[in-house]
N, C-alpha and C positions, 0 to 999 in steps of 0.2 A: 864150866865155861865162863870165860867172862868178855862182858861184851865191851868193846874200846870206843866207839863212836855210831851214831846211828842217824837215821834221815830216810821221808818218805820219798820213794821214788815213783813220778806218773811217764808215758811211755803217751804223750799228746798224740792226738791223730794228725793237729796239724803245728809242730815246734814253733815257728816263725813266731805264730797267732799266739800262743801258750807265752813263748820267750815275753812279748812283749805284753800282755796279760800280767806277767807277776813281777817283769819289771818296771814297768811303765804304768799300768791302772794302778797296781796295786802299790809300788815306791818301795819294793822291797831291792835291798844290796843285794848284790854278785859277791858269794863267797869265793866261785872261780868257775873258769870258764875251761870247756875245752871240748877238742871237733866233736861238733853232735852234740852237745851237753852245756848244761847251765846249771848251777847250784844255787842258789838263795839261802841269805839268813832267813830263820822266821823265828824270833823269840831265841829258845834257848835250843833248839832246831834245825835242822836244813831240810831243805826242798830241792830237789835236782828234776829236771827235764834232760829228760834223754831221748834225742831224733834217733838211735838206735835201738832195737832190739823189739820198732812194734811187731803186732801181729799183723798176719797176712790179710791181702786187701778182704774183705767180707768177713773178718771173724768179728766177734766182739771186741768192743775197748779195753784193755789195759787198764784195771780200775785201780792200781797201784797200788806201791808193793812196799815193807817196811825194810830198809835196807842196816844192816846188822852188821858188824866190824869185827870181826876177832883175831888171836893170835894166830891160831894154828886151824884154819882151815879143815884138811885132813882128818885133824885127831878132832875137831868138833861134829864132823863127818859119823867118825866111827863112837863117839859118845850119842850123840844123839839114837843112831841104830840100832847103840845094844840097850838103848831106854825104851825102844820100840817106837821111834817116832819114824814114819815114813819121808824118805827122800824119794821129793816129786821132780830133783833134778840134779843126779850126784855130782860132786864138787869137780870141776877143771877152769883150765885159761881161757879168760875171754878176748878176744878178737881187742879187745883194748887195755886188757894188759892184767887186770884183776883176776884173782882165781877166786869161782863164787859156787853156788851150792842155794837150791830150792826148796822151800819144806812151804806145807801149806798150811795154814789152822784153821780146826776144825768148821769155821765158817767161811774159808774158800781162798782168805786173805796170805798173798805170796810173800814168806820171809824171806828175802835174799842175804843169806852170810856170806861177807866177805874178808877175804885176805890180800891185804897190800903186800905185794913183791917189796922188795928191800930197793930195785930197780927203779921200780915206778912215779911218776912225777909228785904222784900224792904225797912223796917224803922228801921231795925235794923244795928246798927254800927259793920261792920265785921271788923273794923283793929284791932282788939284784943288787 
């Protein structure tokens, strides 16, 4: 497997508070923005807030998740499997365009791998 890009993702209880948190207290850049979402440099890094995908009102927080980039989705899917590693969320399309896939390690922490569509804004050039 090789992994192309990677970045913690936290799922804030409340975005607004968070967005302005790590843009504003903290002076960290906007690698890119988009509905529901904010990315940050940090270092050699990125940090995304996503108003999407918390959990439901009373559960625990979202104590965030390491988000992992790869080729092939799918075939990373089925290598992982036949290495015996458990998928705590087999790989499809998410509601905002990425195909992703859940594994947890073994102290609880959510790897989220992902696959960019060929489609998707993430491979498109925004500097106009």
């Amino acid at each position: 497997m090789e992994i192309l890009a990677s970045r913690v993702l936290f799922r804030p209880a409340d975005y607004d508070r968070s967005r302005a948190f790590y843009r504003d207290d903290l002076g960290l850049a906007i690698a890119r923005e988009y509905p529901g979402g904010t990315v940050f440099y940090a270092g050699q890094s990125l940090i995304e807030l996503a108003a999407h995908g918390a959990p439901a009102p009373g559960s625990p927080p979202f104590p965030g998740a390491l988000w992992l980039q790869v080729r092939d989705l799918y075939a990373t899917q089925d290598e992982l499997a036949a290495r015996g590693v458990a998928i705590a969320r087999e790989a499809r399309r998410e509601p905002w365009g990425l195909h992703e896939m859940h594994v947890a390690d073994p102290d609880g922490v959510t790897l989220i791998f992902v696959q960019v569509p060929e489609d998707h804004p993430l491979r498109r050039d925004t500097r106009g």
